[in-house]
N, C-alpha and C positions, 0 to 999 in steps of 0.2 A: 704315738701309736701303742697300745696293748699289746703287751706279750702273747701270743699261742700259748694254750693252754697244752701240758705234756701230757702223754698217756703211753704207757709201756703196755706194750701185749705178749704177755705171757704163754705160748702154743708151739705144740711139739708139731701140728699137724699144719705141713705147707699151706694147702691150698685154703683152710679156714684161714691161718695165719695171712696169707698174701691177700686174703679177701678181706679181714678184718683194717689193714693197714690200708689199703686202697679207701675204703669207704670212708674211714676217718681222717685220712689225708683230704679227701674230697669235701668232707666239712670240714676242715680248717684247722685239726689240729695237727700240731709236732710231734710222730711219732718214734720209737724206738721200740723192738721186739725183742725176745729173744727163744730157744726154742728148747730148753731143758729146764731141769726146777733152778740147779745152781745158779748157772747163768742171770737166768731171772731174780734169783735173789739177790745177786750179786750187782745187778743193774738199778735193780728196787730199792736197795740201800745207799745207795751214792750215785742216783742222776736223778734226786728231787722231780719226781714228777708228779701231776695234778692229779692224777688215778692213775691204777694199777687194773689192769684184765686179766684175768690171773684162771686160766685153766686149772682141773683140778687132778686129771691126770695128765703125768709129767714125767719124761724119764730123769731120774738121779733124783728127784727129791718133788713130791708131791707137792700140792696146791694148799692142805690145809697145814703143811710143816711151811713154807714160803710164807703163807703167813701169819702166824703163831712166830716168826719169825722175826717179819718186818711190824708186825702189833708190839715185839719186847724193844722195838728202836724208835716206835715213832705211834703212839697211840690214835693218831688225827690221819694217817693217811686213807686217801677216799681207795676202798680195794670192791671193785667187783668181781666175783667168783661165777665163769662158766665151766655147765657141771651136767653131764649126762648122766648122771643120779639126782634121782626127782627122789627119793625116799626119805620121809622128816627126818628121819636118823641121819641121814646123809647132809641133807642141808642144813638144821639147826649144829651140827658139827662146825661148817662154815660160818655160820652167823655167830656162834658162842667162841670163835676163836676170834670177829671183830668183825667180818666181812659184811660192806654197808648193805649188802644188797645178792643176789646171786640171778643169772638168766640160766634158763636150761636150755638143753640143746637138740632137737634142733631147733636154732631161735630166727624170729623174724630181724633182719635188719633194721630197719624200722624202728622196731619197738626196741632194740638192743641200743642206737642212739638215743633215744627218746631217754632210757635209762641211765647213760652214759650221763645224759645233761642233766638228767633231776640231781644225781648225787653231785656231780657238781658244783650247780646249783646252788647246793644245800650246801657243798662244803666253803663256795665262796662268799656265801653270807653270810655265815658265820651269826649266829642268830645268837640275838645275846636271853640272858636266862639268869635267875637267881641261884647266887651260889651254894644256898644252901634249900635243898628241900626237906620237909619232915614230911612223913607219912605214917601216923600213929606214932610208936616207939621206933621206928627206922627212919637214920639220919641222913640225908643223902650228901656228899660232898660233891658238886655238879663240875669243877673244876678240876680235880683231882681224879676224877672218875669213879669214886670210892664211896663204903658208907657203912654203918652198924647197923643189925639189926637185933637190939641186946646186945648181948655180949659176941657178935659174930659178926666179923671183918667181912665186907662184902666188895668185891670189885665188879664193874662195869664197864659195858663197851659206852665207847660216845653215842652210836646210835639211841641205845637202851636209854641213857641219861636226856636225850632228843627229847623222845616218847612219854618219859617222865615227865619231865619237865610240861611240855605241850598239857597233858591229862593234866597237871599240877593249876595251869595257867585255867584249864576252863572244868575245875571240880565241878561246879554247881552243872554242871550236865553231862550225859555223854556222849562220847565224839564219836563220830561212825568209822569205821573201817576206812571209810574211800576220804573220808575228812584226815584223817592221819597219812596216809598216802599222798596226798595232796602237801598237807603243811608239814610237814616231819622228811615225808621222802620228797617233796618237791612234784610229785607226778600232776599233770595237767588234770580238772575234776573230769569226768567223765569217760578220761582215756581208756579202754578194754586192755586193762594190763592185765594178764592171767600169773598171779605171784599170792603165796602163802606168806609172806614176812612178816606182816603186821601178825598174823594167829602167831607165827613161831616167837614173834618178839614178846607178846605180850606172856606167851606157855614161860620165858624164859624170865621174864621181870615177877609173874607169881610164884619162881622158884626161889627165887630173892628176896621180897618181901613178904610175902604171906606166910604165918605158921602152919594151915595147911590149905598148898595150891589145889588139894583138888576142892575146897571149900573156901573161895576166895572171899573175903569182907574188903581187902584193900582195893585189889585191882578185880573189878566186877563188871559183867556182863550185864547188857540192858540188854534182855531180848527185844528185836526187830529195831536198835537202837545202835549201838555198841558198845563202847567201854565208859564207864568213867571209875576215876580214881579217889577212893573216899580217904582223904587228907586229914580227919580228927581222929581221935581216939575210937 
């Protein structure tokens, strides 16, 4: 028999809390909560679990220091971030500290497991990828999470290197929005997920490889199309 997959829920506020752990327990997974930042970090760091739900306010130590935290001990752990700041500034804060994903609140049930399984998902498949990508003069190291661009040390979340990598795999076109969400996030095609990640990942990967992202040649926009990744010089 298969292990239960773990999930810690990270929430100061009872009645979300005792509602988030019911519903997950009722799908089958093994849960553990806890209801301050420390706590939570503290549990996050030594009870190996399959994803982290990680509220973003928190008393004694916020959501994006918990994980900027558990990101310096374990680069691979699946962490979703819920966050009653919908502001880009607020959520690319989350995403560029590693977080696979973020729901806002207040969020449907539904569509919050639905999330819950795409990462996952993703994290249990563990999708294999060539170790090294070039993208013009930037080197990617897809293993190490790392890469140069010239002379300039560049680091990476695993998602980011996902996304790369995927764009990498199908240059000669480009991939739609909903096509990346599908293979990268794992979301079923079609499903009405209302989520900016794909824009915020991609705002984030042109900070990275482009000389200048507001004038993108690497990672470029096919209007009524999506992105694709031009791989030569």
């Amino acid at each position: 028999m298969s292990r239960r997959l773990r999930i810690l829920v990270v929430e100061d506020e009872e009645a979300i809390r005792t509602g988030l752990i019911d519903v997950l327990v009722f799908h089958g997974y093994d849960v553990d909560s806890a209801d301050t930042g420390p706590l939570g970090l503290d549990k996050a760091l030594t009870g190996k679990f399959d994803l982290v739900l990680l509220d973003i306010m928190l008393p004694g130590m916020d959501g994006y220091e918990i994980c900027n935290r558990i990101r310096a001990e374990d680069r691979n752990q699946p962490i979703i971030m819920l966050t009653a700041k919908t502001s880009d500034e607020e959520i690319v804060q989350g995403l560029k500290l590693g977080a696979d994903d973020y729901v806002p609140k207040p969020f449907s049930i539904q569509q919050l497991v639905l999330r819950i399984e795409a990462v996952l998902r993703r994290s249990q498949a563990g999708q294999q990828q060539a170790r090294t990508l070039n993208i013009g003069d930037v080197e990617v190291d897809t293993e190490n999470l790392s890469g140069t661009n010239g002379a300039e040390d560049i680091t990476f979340t695993k998602r980011e290197i996902e996304v790369l990598g995927y764009l990498a795999q199908n240059s000669e076109r480009p991939v739609s929005r909903e096509e990346l969400l599908s293979k990268v996030w794992g979301y079923a095609r079609g499903l009405d997920i209302e989520t900016r990640t794909v824009d915020i990942h991609i705002a984030k990967l042109r900070r990275k490889i482009e000389v200048d992202p507001r004038e993108p040649v690497r990672l470029i926009t096919v209007r009524g199309a999506g992105y694709r990744l031009v791989t030569g010089n």
